[in-house]
C-alpha positions in Angstrom: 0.0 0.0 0.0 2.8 2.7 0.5 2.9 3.2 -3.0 -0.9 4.3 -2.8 -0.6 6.5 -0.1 2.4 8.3 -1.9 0.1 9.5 -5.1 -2.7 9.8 -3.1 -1.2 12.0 -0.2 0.7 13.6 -3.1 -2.3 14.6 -4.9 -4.5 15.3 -1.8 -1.3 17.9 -0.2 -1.2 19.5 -3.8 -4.5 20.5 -3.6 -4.8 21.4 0.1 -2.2 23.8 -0.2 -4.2 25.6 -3.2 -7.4 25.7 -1.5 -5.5 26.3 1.6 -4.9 29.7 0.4 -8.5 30.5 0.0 -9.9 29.2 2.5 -7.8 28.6 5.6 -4.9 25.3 6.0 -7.4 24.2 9.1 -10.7 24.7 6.9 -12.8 21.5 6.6 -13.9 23.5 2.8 -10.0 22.8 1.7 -10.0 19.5 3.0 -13.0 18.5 1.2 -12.6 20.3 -1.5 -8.7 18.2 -2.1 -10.8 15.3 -1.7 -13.0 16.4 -4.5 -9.6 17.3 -6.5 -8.0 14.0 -6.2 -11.3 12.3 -7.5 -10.8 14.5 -10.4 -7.6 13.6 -11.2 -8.3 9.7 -10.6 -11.4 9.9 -12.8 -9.1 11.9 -15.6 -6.6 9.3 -15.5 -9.2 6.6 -16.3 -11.1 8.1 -19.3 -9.2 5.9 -21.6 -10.7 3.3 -19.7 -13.8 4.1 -19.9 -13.7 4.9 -23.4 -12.8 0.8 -23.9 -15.2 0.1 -21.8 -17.8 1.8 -23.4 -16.7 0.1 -26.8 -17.0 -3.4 -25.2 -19.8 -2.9 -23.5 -21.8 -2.1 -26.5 -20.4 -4.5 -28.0 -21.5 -7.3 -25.6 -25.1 -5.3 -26.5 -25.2 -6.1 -30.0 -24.1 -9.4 -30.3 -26.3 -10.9 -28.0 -28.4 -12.1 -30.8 -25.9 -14.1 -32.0 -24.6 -15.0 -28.2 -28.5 -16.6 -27.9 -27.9 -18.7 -31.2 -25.0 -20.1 -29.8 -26.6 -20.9 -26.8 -29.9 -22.7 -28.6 -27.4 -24.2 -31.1 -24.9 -26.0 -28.2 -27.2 -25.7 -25.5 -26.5 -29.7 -25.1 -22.9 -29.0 -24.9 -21.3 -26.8 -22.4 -17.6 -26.7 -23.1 -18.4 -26.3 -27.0 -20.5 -23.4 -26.2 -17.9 -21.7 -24.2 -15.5 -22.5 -26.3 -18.1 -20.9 -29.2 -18.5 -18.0 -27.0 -15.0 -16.9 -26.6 -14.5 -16.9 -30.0 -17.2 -14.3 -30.9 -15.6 -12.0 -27.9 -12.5 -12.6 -30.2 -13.7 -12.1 -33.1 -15.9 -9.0 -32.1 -13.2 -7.5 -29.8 -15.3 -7.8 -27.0 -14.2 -7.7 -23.1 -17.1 -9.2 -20.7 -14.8 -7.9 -18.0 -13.8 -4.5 -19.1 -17.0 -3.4 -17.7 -15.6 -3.4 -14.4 -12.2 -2.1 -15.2 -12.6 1.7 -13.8 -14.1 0.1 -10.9 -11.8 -2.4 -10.3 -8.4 0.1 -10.8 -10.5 2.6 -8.4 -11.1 0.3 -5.8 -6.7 0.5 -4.5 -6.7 4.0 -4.6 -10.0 4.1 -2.4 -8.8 2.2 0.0 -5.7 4.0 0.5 -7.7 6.9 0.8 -9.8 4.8 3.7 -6.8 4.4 5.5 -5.3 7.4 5.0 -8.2 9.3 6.6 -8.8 6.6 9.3 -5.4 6.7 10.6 -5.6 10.9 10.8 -8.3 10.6 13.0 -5.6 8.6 14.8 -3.3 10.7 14.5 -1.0 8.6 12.6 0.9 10.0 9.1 0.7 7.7 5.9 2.5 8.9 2.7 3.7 12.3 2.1 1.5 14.1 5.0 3.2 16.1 7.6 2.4 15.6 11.3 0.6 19.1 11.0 -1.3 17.9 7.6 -2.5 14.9 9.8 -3.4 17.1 12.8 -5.5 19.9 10.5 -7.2 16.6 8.7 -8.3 14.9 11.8 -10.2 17.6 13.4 -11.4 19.1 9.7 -15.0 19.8 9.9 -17.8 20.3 7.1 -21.6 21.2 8.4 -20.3 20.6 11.9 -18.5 16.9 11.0 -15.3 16.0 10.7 -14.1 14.7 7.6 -12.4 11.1 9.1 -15.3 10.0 11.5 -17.6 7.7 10.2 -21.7 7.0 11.1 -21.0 3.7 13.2 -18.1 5.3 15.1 -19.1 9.1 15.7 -18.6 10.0 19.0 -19.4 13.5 21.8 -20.7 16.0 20.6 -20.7 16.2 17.0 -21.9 12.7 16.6 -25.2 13.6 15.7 -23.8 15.4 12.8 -21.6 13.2 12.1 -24.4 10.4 11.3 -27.0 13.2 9.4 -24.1 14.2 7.2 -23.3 10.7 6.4 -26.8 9.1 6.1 -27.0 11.8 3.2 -23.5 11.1 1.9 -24.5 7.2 1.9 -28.3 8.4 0.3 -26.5 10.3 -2.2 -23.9 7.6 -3.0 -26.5 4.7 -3.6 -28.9 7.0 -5.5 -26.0 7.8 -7.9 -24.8 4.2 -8.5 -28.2 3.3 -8.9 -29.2 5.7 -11.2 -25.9 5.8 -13.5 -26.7 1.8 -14.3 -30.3 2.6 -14.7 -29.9 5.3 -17.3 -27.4 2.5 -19.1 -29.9 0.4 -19.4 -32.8 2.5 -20.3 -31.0 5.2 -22.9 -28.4 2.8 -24.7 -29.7 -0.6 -24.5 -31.5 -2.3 -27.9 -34.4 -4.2 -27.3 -32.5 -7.8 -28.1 -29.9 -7.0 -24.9 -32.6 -6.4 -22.3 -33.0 -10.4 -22.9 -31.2 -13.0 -22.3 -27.7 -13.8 -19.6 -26.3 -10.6 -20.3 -29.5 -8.6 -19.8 -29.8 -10.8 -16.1 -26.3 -9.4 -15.5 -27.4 -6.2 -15.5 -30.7 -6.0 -13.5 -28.7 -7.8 -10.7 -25.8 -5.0 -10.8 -28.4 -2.7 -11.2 -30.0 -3.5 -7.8 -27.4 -4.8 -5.9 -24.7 -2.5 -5.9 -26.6 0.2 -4.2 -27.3 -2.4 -1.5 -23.3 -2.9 -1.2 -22.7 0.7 -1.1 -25.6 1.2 1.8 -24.5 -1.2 4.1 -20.9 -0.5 3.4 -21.4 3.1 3.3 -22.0 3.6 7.1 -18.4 2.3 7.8 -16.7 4.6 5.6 -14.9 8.0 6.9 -17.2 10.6 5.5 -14.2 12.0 3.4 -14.5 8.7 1.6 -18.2 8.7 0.8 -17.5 12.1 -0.6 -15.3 10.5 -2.9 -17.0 8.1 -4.1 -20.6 10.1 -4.5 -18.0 12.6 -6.0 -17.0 9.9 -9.1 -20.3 8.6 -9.2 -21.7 12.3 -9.9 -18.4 12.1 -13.0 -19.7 8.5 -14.5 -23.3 9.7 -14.7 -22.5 13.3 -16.7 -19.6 11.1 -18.7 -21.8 8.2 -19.4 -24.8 10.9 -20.1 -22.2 12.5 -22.9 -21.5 10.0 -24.6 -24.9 8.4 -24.9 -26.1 11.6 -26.2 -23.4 11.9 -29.2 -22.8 8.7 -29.6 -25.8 6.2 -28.7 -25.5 2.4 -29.7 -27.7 1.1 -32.7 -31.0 0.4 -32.2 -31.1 1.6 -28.7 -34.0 4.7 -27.4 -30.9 7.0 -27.2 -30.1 6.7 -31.0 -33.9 7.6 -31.6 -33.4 10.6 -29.3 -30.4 11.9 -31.2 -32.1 11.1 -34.9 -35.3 13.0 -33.5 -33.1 15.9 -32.6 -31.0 16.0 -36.0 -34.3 16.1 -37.4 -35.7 18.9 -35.3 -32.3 21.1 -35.7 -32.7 20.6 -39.8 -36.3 21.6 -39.9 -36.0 24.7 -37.5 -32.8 25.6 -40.0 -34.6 25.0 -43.1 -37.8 26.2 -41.9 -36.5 29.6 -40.6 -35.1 30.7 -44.1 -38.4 30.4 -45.7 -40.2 31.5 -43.3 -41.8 35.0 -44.3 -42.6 38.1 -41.2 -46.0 38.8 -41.0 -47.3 42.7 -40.5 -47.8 41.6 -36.8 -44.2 40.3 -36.4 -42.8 44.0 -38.0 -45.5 46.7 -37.6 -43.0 49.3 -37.6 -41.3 48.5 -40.9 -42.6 51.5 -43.6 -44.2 50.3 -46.4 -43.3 51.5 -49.8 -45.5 51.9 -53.0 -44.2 52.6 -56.0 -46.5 55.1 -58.2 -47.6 53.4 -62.0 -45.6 54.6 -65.1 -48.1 57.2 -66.5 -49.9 55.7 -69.7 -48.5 57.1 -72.8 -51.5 58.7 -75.3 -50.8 58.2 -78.9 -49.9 61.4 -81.0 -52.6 63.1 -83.0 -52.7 62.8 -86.7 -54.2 64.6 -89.7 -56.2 62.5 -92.1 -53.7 62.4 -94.4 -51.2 60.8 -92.5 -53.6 58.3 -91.1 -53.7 57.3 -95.0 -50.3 57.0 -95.7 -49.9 55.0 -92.3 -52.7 52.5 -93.3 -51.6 49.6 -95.1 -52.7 49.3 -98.5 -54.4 46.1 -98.1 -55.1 45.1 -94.7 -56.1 41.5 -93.5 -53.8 38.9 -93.9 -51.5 40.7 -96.4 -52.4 38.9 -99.6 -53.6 40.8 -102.9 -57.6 41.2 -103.0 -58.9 39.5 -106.1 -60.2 41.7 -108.8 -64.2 41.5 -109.2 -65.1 38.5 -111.4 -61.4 37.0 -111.2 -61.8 32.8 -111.0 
C-alpha cells in the first residue's frame, strides 16, 4: 500500500495547499474540497478506460443475438459453447470484463484513501502528510462533521452530525450508482440486450450494488463517501455525454439523437423560408411605388392616317379583282 498512499497524499497535499490559500490550511472546505480534486484527477486518468469500456460494452449489447444462437445451437454442450463464446468476444473484440475495469483500478486508490483518513483521526501519518497535515485533517470539519469519522463510530458532541451528514453522503452515494446503471440500461440498450444472460447481468448489478454501497457506506470516513458520490456524480455526466453523441444502434438513445438531428434541420430549413407577418414587423414602412403614367398616342391629320394605313389590310395577300376565278 505505500505506493498508494504516496500518489494519493501527493495529490491530496497538492490541492490542500491551493485551496488552503483560499480558504484557511485548518478549513474543513480545503479539506473536502482536495478530496473532491484527487477524484478528479483519478477519474481523468481513467477516461481511456472508460472509453474501452464503453466500446466493449456495446459490443456485448449487439451481439447478443448471435450469443443466444450459440446458446440454442450448443445448449446440449457446455464446453463447445464456451469455447463458441470466446470466439465471438475474439472475433468482435469484446471484453465481458472491461466493464468493471474503472471500478476495479479505483477500488486500491479508495482504499488507501480509507486508510489514509482513518489513521488521521488517529493521528497517525501515511505517505507524504506532515504531522501538521494529519493534525488539520483529523479535526477538519464540514456542516459541523469532521471529515475522518464515520456513522458507526461518531462520538461526543458532534456525533449527531456526524451520522446526518453521512446518512446523506450514503443516500447520495447509492442514489447515484443506482441511477448511473439505470440510465445505461434505459437510454443505450437495444431491445434484443434487455433479454437473455447478459441482460440478467445487468438487473442484478443494477439492484445490488446500491445495496453494497448502503451497508458498506455507514463504515466509511465521511471523506471517503465524498469521494466516491463525487466519481459517481463524473460516471453519470460522462456516461450521459457520450450516450447523447454517440448512442448504440438500435437503442431509445439513438432515436433521441435522430429525433433531434431532425428537429435542428427543420427549424434551420424552416427559418429561411419562413416569411414576417405585418404583426411580427409593424414598424417596418411600407413602400408603394407610383404606376408609369400611360403614354397617349400622338394626333394625326387625315392624311397621315392614309399614308400610315396599309394598302391592303387582313392577312397581307392581294384582293382578287371582281369577277377573277
Amino acid at each position: 500500500m505505500a505506493p498508494l498512499y504516496f500518489i494519493t497524499s501527493v495529490v491530496l497535499s497538492g490541492f490542500h495547499h491551493l485551496f488552503g490559500l483560499v480558504f484557511g490550511d485548518d478549513s474543513g472546505a480545503a479539506w473536502a474540497l482536495s478530496i473532491v480534486g484527487l477524484t478528479l484527477v483519478i477519474r481523468a486518468a481513467l477516461i481511456p478506460l472508460f472509453v474501452r469500456q464503453i466500446k466493449s460494452s456495446r459490443n456485448m449489447q449487439l451481439i447478443q443475438p448471435r450469443v443466444r444462437e450459440l446458446q440454442k445451437k450448443y445448449s446440449h454442450d457446455r464446453e463447445k459453447l464456451a469455447q463458441e463464446t470466446m470466439a465471438l468476444y475474439k472475433e468482435t473484440g469484446t471484453n465481458p470484463f472491461s466493464s468493471c475495469l474503472p471500478l476495479i483500478l479505483q477500488m486500491p486508490i479508495f482504499l488507501a484513501l480509507f486508510r489514509l483518513l482513518d489513521q488521521a483521526a488517529k493521528g497517525n501519518r501515511r505517505g507524504v502528510l506532515t504531522t501538521k497535515q494529519v493534525e488539520s485533517l483529523s479535526e477538519a470539519k464540514i456542516f459541523g462533521a469532521r471529515i475522518a469519522d464515520t456513522f458507526t463510530g461518531a462520538e461526543g458532541d458532534t456525533a449527531g452530525q456526524v451520522r446526518i451528514l453521512a446518512a446523506l453522503l450514503v443516500v447520495a452515494m447509492t442514489a447515484t450508482t443506482f441511477l448511473t446503471q439505470r440510465q445505461l440500461m434505459t437510454k443505450n440498450m437495444p431491445p434484443d440486450a434487455l433479454t437473455g444472460q447478459y441482460a440478467q447481468q445487468q438487473k442484478l448489478l443494477l439492484y445490488v450494488l446500491p445495496v453494497v454501497f448502503a451497508v458498506g457506506g455507514i463504515a466509511f470516513p465521511i471523506g471517503v463517501i465524498l469521494y466516491w458520490t463525487t466519481s459517481n456524480l463524473w460516471t453519470m455526466g460522462q456516461q450521459f455525454y457520450v450516450i447523447r453523441n454517440n448512442p448504440a444502434p438500435g437503442t431509445p438513445a439513438e432515436a433521441a439523437k435522430q429525433r433531434r438531428v431532425e428537429e435542428k434541420a427543420r427549424k434551420k430549413g424552416g427559418g429561411t423560408a419562413t416569411v414576417p407577418s405585418a404583426e411580427a414587423a409593424p414598424s417596418a414602412p411600407l413602400t408603394t411605388e407610383a404606376p408609369a403614367p400611360r403614354q397617349q398616342p400622338k394626333k394625326q391629320s387625315r392624311e397621315q392616317r392614309k399614308k400610315s394605313r396599309p394598302a391592303n389590310p387582313g392577312s397581307g395577300s392581294p384582293r382578287p379583282s371582281p369577277g377573277a376565278k
